[in-house]
C-alpha positions as CSV (number, residue, x, y, z in Angstrom):
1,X,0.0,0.0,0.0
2,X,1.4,3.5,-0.9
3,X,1.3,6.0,1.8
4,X,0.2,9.5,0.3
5,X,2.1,12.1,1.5
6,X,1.0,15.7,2.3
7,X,3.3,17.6,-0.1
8,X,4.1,17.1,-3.5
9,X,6.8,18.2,-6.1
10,X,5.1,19.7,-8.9
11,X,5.4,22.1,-11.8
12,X,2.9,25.2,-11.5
13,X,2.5,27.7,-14.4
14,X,1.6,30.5,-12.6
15,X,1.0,32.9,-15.6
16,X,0.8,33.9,-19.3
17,X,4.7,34.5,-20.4
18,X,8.3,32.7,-20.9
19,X,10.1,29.7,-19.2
20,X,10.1,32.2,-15.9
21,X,6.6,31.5,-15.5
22,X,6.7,27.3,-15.0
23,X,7.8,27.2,-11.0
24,X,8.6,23.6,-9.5
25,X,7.9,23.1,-6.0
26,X,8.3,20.8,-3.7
27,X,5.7,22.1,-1.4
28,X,2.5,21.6,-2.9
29,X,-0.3,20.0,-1.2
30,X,-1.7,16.6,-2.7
31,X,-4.9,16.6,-4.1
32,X,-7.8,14.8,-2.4
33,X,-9.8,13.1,-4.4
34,X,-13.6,13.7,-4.7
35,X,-16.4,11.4,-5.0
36,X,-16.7,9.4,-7.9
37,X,-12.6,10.3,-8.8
38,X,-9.1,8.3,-8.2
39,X,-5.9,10.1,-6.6
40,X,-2.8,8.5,-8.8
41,X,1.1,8.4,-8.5
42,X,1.9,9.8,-11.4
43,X,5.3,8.0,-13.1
44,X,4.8,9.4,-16.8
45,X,3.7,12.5,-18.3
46,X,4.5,13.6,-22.1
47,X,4.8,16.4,-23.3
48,X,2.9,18.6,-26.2
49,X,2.5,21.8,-27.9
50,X,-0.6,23.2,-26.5
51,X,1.2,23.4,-22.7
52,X,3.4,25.7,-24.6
53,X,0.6,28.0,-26.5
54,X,-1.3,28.1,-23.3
55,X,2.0,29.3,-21.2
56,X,2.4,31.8,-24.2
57,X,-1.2,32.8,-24.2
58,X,-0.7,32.6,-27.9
59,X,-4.5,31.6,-29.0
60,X,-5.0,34.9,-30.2
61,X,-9.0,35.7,-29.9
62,X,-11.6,36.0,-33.3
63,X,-11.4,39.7,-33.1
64,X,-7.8,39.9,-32.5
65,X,-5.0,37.3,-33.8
66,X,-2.1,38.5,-31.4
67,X,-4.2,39.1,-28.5
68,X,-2.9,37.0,-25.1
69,X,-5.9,34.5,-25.0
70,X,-5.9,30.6,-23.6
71,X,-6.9,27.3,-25.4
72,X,-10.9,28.0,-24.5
73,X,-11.3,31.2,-26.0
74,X,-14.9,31.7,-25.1
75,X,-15.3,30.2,-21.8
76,X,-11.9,30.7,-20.1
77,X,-11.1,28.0,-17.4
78,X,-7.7,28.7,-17.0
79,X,-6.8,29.5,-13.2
80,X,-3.0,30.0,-12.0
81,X,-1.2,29.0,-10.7
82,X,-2.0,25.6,-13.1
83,X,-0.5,22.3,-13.0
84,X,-0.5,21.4,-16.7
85,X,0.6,17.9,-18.4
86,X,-2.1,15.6,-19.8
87,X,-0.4,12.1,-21.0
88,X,-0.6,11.1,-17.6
89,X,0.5,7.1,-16.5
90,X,0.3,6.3,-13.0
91,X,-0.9,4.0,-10.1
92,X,-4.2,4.4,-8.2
93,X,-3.4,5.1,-4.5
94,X,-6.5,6.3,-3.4
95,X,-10.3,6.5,-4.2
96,X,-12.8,8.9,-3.6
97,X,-16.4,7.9,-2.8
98,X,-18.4,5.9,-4.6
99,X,-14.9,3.9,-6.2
100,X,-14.8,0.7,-5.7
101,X,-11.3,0.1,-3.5
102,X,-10.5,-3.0,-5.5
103,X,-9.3,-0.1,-8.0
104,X,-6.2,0.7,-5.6
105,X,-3.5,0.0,-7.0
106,X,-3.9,-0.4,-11.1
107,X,-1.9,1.5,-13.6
108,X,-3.7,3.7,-15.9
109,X,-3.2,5.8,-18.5
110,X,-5.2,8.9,-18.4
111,X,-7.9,10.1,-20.9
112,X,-7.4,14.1,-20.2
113,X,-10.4,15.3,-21.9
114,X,-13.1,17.3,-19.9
115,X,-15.8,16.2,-21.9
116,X,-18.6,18.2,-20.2
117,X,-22.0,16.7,-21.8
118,X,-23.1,13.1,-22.0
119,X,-22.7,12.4,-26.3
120,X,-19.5,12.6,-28.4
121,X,-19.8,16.3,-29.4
122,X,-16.6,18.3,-28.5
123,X,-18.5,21.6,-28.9
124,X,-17.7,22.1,-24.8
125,X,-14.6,20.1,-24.5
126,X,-11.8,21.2,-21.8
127,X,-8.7,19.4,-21.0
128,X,-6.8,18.1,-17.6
129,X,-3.9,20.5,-17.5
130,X,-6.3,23.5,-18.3
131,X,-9.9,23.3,-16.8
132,X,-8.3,21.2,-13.9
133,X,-4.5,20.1,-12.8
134,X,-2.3,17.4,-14.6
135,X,0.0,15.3,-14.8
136,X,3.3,17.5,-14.4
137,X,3.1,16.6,-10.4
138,X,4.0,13.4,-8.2
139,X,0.0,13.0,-8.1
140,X,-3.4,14.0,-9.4
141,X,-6.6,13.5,-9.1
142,X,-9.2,12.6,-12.1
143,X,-12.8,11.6,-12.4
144,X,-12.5,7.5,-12.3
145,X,-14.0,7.0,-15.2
146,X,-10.9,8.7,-17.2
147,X,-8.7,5.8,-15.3
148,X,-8.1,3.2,-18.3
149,X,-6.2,0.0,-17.5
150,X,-4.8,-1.0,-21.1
151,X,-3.7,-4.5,-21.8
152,X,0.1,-3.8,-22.6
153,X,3.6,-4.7,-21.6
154,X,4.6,-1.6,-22.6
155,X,6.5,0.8,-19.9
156,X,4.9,3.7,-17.9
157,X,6.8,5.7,-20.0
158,X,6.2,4.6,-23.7
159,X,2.7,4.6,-22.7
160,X,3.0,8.5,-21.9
161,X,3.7,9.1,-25.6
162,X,0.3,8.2,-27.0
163,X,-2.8,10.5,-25.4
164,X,-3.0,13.7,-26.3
165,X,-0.9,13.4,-29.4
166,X,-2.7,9.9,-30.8
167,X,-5.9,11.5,-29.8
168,X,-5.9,14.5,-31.4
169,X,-4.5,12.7,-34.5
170,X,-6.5,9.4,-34.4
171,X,-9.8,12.8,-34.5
172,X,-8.4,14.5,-37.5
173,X,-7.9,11.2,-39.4
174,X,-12.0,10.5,-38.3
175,X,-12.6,13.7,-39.5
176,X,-11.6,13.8,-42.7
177,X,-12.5,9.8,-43.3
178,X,-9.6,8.9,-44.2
179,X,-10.1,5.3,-46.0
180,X,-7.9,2.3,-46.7
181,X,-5.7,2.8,-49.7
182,X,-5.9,6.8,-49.5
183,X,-3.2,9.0,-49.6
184,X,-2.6,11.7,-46.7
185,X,-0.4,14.4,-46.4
186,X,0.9,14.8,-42.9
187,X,2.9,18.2,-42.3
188,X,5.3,18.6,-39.2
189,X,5.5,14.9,-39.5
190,X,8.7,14.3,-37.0
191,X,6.4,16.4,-34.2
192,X,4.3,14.0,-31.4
193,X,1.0,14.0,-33.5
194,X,2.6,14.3,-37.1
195,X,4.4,11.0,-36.3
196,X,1.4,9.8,-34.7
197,X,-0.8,10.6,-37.7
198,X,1.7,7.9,-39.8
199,X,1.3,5.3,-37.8
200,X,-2.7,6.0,-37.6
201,X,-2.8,5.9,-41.1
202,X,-1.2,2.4,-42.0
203,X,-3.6,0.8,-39.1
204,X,-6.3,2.1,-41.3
205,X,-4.9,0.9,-44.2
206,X,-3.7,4.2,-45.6
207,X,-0.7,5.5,-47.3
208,X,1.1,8.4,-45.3
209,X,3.3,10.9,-47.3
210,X,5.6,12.8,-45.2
211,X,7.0,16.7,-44.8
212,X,9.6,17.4,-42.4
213,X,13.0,18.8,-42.0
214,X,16.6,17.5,-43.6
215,X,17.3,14.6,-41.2
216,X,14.8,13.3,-40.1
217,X,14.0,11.1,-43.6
218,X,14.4,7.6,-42.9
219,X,13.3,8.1,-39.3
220,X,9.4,8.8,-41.2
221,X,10.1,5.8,-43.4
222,X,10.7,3.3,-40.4
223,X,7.5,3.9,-39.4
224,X,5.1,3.8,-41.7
225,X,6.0,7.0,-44.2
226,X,5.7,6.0,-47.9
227,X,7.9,8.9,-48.8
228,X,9.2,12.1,-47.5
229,X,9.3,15.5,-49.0
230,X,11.6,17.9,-47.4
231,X,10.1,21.4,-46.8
232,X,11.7,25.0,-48.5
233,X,11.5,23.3,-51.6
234,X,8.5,23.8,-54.6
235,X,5.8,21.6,-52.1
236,X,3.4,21.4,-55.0
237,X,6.2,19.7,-57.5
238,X,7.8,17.5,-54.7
239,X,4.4,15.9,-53.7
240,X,3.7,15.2,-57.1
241,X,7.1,13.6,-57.5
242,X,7.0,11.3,-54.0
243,X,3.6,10.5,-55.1
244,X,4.4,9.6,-58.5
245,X,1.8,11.3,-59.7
246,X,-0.7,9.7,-57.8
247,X,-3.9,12.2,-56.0
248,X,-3.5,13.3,-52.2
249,X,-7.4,12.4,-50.8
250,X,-6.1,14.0,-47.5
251,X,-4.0,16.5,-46.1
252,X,-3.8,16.7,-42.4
253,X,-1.7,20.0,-41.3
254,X,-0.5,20.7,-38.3
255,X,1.9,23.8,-39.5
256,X,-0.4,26.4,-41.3
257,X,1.8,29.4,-42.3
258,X,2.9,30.3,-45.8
259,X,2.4,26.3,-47.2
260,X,-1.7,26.6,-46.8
261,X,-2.7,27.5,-49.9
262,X,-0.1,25.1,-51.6
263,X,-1.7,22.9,-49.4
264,X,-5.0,22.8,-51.1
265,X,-3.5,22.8,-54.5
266,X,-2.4,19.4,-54.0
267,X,-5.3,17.8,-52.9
268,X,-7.2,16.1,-55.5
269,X,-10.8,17.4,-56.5
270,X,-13.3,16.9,-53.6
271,X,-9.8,16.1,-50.8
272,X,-10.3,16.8,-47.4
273,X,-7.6,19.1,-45.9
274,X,-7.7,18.4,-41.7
275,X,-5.8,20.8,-39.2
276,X,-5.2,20.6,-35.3
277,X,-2.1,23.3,-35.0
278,X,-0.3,26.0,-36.4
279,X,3.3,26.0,-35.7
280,X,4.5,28.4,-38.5
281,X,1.4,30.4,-38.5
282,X,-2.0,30.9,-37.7
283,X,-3.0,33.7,-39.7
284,X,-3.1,32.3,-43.6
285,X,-4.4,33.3,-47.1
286,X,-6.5,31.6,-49.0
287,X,-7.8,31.2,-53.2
288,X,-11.5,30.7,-52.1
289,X,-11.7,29.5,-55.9
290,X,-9.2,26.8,-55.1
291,X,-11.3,25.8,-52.2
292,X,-14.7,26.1,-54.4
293,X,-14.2,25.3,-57.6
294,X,-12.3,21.8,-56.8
295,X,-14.9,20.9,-53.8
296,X,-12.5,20.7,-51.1
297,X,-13.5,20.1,-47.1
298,X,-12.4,22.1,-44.7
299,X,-12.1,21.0,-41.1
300,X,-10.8,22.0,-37.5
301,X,-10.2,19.3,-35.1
302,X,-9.2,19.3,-31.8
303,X,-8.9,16.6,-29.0
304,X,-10.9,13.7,-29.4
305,X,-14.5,12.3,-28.2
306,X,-14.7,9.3,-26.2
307,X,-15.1,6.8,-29.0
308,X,-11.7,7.9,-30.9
309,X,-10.2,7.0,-27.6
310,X,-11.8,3.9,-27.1
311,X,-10.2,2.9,-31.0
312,X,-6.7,4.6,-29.8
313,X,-6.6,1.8,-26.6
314,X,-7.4,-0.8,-29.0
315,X,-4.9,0.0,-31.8
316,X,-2.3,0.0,-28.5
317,X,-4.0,-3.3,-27.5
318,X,-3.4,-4.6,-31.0
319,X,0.0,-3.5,-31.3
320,X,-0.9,-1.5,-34.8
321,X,1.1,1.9,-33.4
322,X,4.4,1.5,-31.4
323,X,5.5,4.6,-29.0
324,X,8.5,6.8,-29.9
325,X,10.3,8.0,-26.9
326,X,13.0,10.8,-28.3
327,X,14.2,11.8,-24.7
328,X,13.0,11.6,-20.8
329,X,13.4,14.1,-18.6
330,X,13.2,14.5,-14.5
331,X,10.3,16.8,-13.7
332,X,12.7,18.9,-11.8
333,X,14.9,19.8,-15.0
334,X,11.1,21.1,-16.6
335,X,12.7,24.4,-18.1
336,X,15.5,21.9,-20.5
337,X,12.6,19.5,-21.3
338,X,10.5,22.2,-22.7
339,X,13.3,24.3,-24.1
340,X,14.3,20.9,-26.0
341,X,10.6,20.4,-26.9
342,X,10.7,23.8,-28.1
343,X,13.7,23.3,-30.3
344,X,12.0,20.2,-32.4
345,X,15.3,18.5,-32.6
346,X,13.7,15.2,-32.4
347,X,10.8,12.7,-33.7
348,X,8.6,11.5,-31.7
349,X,7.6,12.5,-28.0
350,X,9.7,13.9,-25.1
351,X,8.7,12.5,-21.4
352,X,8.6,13.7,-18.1
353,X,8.6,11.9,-14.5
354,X,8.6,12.8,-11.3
355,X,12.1,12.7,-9.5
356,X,13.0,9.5,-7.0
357,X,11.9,10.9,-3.2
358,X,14.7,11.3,-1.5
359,X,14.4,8.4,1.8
360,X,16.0,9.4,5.6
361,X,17.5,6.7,6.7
């Protein structure tokens, strides 16, 4: 049995700004769970872009692009200070009311979405991290019901690379329908949910054509990428070439910026173009005749509802996507882990955990 103690180490973000504004403490107090929730040991967390956006504030708002606004524009539920971190893995320690004790002591992986309503709309969606505290910590609470035991061998800390980056993909891929024997486009392919989105693709039966940076090539190919084009160049040309002239059904961006119109050109007449981020630029132009005349689909995705989770556990189950741990990090040296995210010197996912305790003998 795991004693609980009183304090925790954890990570706060206690503001809208820089590195400076992630604080780890070893003084917090641990959470109590409430009814109907679990209290876990947290051993895992990974790490993604949106704990950066929402530490920049960089969300902009519909009036104003470069205003300091949080992932939930209209209904802000972003306190500070926040602990963020949703790829959660952990052991139950301790049950609220109305959890069965035979729970105590399973490992979990955490499904961080918030879903607020009863169907599979994300229209009112908030995230662990955000609306409540994560996983950057020793331990947190979460409603029970977001506790998933997953049949798997796999370590505490490959199983910290799939959530919110597998999710979010695994949603854009549903989406846009993407279909056995169809062709997608993934942009910022090496990133957590670009080389997510390859892997999702070949479980479904799809072919994944890659963009990335010089390097990272054959990396993409060993898992899953049918080929790679390398960005700066003429996009439209090189996907035409990888592809051998074969049509892209699917594009699924996560990069935005100056390539979104080139973006559509290479879809094929009614193609589906996906997007869940915007790492070179949210602001784009757009041909509405490119969009109109060749019957293209347009859609935003974000997180996932609770049946692309359920398929995510079974494709981990199944053993149809593998993790890719590019570097794991004590939760004390936060500031290098995210600098290092930051930097996108890597593919795959970087990983947190929580520091040994320190033992008086």
């Amino acid at each position: 049995m795991t004693i609980v103690p009183k304090t925790m180490a954890a990570v706060q973000l206690t503001g809208h700004g820089d590195l400076d504004k992630l604080v780890y403490r070893a003084d917090v107090a641990v959470p109590h769970p409430a009814a109907g929730e679990v209290l876990i040991k947290v051993s895992a967390c990974g790490m993604n872009n949106t704990d950066v956006w929402v530490r920049q504030g960089a969300y902009g708002s519909e009036d104003d692009p470069a205003a300091v606004s949080t992932w939930r524009r209209q209904k802000n539920t972003l306190t500070f200070p926040r602990i963020q971190g949703t790829d959660a893995v952990g052991h139950i320690v301790a049950v609220g009311d109305g959890v069965e004790e035979a729970r105590l002591g399973e490992r979990v992986m955490v499904d961080f979405s918030i879903y607020n309503r009863d169907d599979d709309s994300l229209a009112d969606i908030d995230y662990m991290g955000h609306g409540r505290d994560g996983g950057y910590a020793e331990f947190m609470t979460l409603p029970a019901e977001n506790a998933h035991v997953i049949a798997t061998d796999l370590s505490d800390i490959e199983l910290a690379t799939f959530c919110c980056a597998y999710l979010t993909g695994e949603r854009m891929l549903e989406r846009a329908r993407l279909a056995a024997g169809e062709r997608v486009f993934v942009t910022g392919a090496s990133g957590g949910v670009g080389s997510a989105i390859i892997q999702l693709a070949r479980a479904r039966g799809a072919i994944p054509i890659a963009l990335t940076a010089p390097g990272k090539e054959q990396a993409l190919i060993d898992i899953g990428a049918e080929a790679v084009v390398i960005r700066g160049g003429d996009l439209v040309a090189d996907v035409h070439k990888a592809c051998l002239g074969q049509p892209i059904d699917v594009v699924a961006d996560l990069v935005g910026g100056s390539i979104f119109n080139d973006l559509l050109k290479i879809l094929k007449p009614e193609g589906r173009y996906t997007t869940a981020g915007a790492i070179a630029g949210p602001v784009v132009q757009i041909d509405l005749r490119t969009m109109y005349l060749k019957q293209l689909e347009l859609h935003g995705s974000s997180q996932g509802s609770r049946a692309d989770f359920r398929r995510l556990v079974s494709y981990i189950e199944a053993k149809k996507i593998r993790p890719l741990v590019a570097g794991v990090y004590p939760l004390s040296e936060f500031h290098r882990a995210q600098r290092d995210f930051m930097a996108k010197n890597f593919v795959g996912k970087l990983v947190v955990r929580p520091d040994p305790r320190r033992t008086v003998s």
